[in-house]
C-alpha positions as CSV (number, residue, x, y, z in Angstrom):
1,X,176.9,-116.8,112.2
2,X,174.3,-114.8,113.5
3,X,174.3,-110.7,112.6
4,X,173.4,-108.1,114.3
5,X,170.4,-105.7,113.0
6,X,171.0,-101.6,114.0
7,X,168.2,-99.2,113.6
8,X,169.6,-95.8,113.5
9,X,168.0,-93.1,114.7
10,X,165.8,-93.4,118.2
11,X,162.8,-91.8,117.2
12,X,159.2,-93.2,116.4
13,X,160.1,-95.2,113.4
14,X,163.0,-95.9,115.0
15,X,161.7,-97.1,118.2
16,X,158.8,-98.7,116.2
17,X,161.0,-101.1,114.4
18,X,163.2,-101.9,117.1
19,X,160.0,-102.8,119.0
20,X,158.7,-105.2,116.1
21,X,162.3,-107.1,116.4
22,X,162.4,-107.6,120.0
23,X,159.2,-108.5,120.2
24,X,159.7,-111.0,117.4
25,X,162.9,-112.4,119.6
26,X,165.7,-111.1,118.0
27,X,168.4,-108.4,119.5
28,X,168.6,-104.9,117.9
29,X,171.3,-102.0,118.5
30,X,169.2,-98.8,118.4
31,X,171.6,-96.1,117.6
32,X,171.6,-92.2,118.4
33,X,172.8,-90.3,115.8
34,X,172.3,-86.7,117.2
35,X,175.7,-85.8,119.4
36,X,174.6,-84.8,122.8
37,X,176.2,-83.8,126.1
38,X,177.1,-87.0,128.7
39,X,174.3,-85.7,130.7
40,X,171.9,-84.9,128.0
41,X,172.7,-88.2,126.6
42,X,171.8,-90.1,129.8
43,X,168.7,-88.3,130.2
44,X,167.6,-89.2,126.3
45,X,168.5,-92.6,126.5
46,X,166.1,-92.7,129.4
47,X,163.2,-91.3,127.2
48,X,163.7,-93.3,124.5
49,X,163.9,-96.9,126.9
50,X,160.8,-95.1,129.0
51,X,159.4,-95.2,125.3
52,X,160.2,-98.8,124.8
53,X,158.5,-99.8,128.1
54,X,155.1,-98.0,127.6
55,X,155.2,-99.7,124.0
56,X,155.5,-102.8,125.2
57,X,153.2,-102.3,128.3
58,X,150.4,-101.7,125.6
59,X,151.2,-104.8,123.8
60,X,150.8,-106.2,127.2
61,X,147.8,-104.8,127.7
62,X,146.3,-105.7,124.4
63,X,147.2,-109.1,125.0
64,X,150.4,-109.9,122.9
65,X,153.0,-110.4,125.0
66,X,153.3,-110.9,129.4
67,X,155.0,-108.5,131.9
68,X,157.7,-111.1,131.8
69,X,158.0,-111.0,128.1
70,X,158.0,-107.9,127.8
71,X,160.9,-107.5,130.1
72,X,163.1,-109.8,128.1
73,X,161.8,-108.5,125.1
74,X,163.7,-105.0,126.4
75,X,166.7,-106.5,127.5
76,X,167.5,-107.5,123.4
77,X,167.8,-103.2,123.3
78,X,171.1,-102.2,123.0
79,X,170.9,-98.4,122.9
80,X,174.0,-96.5,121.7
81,X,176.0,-93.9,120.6
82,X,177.4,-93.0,117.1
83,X,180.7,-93.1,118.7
84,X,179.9,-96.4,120.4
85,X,178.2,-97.9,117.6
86,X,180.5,-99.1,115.1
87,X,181.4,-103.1,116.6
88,X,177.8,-103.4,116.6
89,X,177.4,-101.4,112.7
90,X,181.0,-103.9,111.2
91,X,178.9,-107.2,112.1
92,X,175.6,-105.6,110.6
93,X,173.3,-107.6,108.3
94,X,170.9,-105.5,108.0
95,X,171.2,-101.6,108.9
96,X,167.2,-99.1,109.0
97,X,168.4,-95.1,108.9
98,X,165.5,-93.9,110.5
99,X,167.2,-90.3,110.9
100,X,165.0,-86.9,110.7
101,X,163.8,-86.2,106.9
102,X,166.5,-83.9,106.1
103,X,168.9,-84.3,103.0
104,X,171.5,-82.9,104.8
105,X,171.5,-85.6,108.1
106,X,171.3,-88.4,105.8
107,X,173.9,-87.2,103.8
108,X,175.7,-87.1,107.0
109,X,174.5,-90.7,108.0
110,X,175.1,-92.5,105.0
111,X,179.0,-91.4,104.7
112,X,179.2,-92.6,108.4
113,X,177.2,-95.7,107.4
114,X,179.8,-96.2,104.5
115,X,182.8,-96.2,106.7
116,X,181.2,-98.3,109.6
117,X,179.4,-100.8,107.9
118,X,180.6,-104.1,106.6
119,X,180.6,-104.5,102.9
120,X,178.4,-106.7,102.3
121,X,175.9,-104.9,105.5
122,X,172.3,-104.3,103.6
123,X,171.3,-100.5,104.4
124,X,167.6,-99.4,104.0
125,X,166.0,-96.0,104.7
126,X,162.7,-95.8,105.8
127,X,162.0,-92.5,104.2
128,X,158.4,-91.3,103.2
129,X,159.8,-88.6,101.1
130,X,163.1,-89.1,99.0
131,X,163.2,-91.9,97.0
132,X,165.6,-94.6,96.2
133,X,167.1,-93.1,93.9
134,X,167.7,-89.6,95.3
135,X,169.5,-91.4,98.0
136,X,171.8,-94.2,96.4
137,X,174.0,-91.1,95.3
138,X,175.0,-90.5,99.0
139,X,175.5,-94.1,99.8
140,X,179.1,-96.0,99.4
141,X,178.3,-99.3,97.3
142,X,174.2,-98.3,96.4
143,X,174.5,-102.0,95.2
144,X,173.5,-102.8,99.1
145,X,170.7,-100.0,99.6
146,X,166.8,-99.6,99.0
147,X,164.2,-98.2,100.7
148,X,162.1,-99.9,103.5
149,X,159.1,-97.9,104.0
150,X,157.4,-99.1,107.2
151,X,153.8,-97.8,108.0
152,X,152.9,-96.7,112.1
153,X,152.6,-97.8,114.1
154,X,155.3,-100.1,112.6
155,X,155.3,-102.8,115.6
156,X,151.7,-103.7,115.0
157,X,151.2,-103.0,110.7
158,X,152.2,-106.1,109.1
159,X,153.0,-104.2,105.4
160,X,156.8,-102.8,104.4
161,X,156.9,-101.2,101.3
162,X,160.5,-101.6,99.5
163,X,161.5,-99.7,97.0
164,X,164.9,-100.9,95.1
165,X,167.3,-98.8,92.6
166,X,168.4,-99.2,89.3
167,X,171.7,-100.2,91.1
168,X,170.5,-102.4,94.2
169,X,171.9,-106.2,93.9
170,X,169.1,-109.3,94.2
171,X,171.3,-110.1,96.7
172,X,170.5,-107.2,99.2
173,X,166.8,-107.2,98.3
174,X,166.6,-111.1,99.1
175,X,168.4,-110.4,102.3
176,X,166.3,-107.8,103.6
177,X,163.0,-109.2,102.2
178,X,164.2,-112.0,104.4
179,X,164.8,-109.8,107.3
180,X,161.6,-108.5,107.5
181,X,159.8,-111.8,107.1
182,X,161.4,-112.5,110.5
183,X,159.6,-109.5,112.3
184,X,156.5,-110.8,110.5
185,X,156.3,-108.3,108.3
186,X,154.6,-108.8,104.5
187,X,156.9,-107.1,102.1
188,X,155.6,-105.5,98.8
189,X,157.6,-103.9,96.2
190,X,157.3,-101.0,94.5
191,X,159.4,-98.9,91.6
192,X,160.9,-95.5,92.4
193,X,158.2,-92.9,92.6
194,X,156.8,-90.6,94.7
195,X,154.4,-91.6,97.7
196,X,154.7,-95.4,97.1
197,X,151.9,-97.3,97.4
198,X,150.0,-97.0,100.2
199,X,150.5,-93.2,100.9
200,X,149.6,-92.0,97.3
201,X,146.0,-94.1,97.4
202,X,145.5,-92.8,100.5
203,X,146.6,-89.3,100.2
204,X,143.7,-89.1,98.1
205,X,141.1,-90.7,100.1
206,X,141.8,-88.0,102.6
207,X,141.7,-85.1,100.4
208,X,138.3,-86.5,99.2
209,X,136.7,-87.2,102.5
210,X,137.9,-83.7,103.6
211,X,136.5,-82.5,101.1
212,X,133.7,-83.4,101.4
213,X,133.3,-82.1,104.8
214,X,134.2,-79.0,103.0
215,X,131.6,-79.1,100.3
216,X,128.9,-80.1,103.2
217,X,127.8,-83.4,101.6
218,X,128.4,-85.3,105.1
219,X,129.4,-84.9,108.6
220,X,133.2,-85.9,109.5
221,X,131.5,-88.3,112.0
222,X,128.9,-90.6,108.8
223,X,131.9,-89.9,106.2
224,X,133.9,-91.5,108.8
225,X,131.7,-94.2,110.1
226,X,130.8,-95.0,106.1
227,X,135.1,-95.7,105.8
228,X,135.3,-98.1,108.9
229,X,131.7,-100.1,107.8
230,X,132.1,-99.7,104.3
231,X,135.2,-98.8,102.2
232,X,137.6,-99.8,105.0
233,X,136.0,-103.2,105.6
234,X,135.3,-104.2,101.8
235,X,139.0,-103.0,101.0
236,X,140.5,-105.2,104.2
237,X,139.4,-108.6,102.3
238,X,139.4,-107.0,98.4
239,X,142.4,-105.0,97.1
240,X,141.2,-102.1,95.7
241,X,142.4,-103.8,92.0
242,X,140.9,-107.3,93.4
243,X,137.2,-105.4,93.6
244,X,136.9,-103.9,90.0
245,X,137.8,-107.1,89.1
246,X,134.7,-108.5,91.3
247,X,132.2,-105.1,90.0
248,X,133.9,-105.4,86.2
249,X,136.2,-102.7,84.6
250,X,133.0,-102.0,82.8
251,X,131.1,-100.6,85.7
252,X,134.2,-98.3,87.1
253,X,133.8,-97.0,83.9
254,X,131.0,-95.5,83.3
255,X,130.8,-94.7,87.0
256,X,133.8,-92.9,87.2
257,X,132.4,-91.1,83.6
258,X,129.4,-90.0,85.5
259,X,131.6,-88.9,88.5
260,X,133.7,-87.1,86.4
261,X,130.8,-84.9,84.8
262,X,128.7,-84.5,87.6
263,X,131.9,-83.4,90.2
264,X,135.2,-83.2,88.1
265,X,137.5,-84.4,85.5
266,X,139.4,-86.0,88.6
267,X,137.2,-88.7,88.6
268,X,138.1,-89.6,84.9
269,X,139.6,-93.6,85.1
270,X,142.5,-94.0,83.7
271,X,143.1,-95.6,80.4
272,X,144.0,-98.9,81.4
273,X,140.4,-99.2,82.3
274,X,139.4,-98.7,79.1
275,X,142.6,-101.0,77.6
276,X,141.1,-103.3,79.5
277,X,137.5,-103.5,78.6
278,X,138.4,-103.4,74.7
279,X,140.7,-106.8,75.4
280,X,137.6,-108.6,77.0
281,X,139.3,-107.7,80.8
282,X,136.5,-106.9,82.6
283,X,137.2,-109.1,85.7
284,X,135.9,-112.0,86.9
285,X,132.6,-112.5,85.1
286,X,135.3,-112.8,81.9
287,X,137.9,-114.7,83.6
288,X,140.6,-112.2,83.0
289,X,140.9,-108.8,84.3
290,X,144.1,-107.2,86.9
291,X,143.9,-110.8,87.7
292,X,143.8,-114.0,85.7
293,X,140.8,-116.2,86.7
294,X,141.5,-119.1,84.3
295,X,141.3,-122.2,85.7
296,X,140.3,-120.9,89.2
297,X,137.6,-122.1,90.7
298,X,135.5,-118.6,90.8
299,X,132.8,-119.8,93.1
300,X,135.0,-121.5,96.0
301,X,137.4,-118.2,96.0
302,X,134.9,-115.7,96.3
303,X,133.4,-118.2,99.2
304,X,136.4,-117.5,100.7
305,X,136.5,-113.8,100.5
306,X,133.4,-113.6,102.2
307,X,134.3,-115.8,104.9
308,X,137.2,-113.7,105.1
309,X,134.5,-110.5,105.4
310,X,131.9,-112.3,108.1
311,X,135.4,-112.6,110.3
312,X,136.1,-109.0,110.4
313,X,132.5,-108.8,111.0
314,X,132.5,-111.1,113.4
315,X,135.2,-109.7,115.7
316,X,133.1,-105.9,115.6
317,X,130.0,-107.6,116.5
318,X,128.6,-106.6,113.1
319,X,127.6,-109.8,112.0
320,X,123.8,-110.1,110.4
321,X,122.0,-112.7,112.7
322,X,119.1,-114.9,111.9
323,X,115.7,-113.0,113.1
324,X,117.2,-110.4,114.7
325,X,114.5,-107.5,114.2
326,X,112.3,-110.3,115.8
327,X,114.9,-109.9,118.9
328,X,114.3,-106.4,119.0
329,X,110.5,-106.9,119.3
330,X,109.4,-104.6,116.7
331,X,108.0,-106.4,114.1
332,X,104.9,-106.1,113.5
């Protein structure tokens, strides 16, 4: 029997995975939690559906959907109240608390969620900033919670990072893993701790490039353009673990040594880098290093990675072509 998926709370992450579940053809109950007024409520319910149409006008625009798609894909919305909520929250296989980031509404929630929801109802917040298992304390049956953090704008990012407790049942996490699969979302998973994955690497990206604005070593505008043409577009076909293993363990090494000196003890790798290089890890050129090259044919992956890299360049027009300074006429 098919189940119903809520989304609780109607703000941007809220509104964001509804959109990414509509879109993707199935129905969604988007739930207010805030109590409001019968007027007030009529007039936010408005906002958040005039939201939903602009969203989907620019997927329409950007060539992912038709007017007429978009106009079923709306009609899947059910938008609710708490009050009005709870046939919709007992038939639930999957429930997102997308509330505000405040302990003290998602205690609130999750004691509402407890009595509303079906036993066996998977519940996931998609908190950025309590983790998993701050909040399994304020959940009935934590068995059947984990966090789903989704990255904005949610409807287009393909990545969910879920983060399960020391408590949270295979069960649940197969169910929702599955659940996101059908929005066409790639899960990852990561353990309890602070920032997950993809905010901590790139809080510190951004601290760095802003800091070096600060320290006057480049202009917002190259530091930025060097991101999109450089580390952005290596780091689109090459995880970041993916590429020592390319450069060798070896060279992050002693470049992050030098970096270390010549800037700050920041820069220091860790020691795993160092684990590494004593057990022969270096990467590729060794056949073992994050990754285990044995039996791999080296020569036909890394083909592929680069084909994977002329794409991107492809689609930005960025593509090196045969005798193009020649084009240009100035060659001399």
């Amino acid at each position: 029997m098919d189940r119903t998926l809520c989304v609780v709370g109607a703000g941007r992450m809220g509104i964001g995975i509804t959109l990414s579940y509509i879109h993707a053809g199935l129905p969604v109950t988007l739930i207010d939690i805030k109590p409001r007024e019968r007027g007030e409520q009529a007039e936010y319910f408005a906002r958040v559906l005039g939201d939903l149409r602009r969203e989907l006008a620019t997927l329409t625009r950007l060539g992912l959907l038709d007017a007429a798609q978009a106009d079923i894909a709306l009609g899947r919305v059910r938008l609710t109240t708490r009050d009005d909520a709870h046939a919709d929250l007992a038939h639930a296989r999957v429930v997102f608390e997308a509330v505000p980031e405040r302990l003290d509404v998602k205690r609130d929630t999750f004691a509402w969620l407890g009595r509303a929801c079906a036993p066996d109802s998977v519940i996931a917040s998609t908190t950025s900033t309590f983790l998993v298992t701050e909040l399994a304390a304020l959940v009935h049956a934590p068995a059947r919670f984990l966090n789903a953090h989704w990255l904005n704008p949610a409807y287009l990012i393909p990545l969910v990072e879920v983060s399960r407790g020391p408590q949270t049942a295979d069960a649940a996490l197969q169910d929702l893993l599955a659940v996101l699969r059908l929005a066409g979302k790639t899960p990852v998973q990561c353990a309890p701790a602070a920032g997950y994955i993809v905010p901590r690497i790139q809080a510190l990206a951004m601290n760095e490039a802003a800091r070096m604005v600060e320290e006057g070593v480049a202009s917002a505008e190259d530091i930025d353009t060097a991101v999109r043409l450089g580390f952005g577009l290596r780091f689109s076909v090459l995880g970041l673990l993916e590429f020592i293993d390319w450069g060798g363990g070896d060279i992050l090494h002693y470049a992050s040594r030098y970096l270390a000196d010549a800037i700050d003890p920041r820069f220091a790798a860790p020691d795993i880098i160092a684990r590494n290089m004593e057990a022969g890890r270096n990467g590729l050129r060794e056949g073992q290093g994050f990754y285990d090259y044995a039996g791999m044919d080296v020569d036909a992956y890394k083909l592929r990675r680069l084909g994977e890299l002329c794409d991107r360049l492809r689609i930005m027009g960025l593509l090196p072509r045969h005798d193009a300074a020649r084009e240009m006429g100035d060659v001399r």
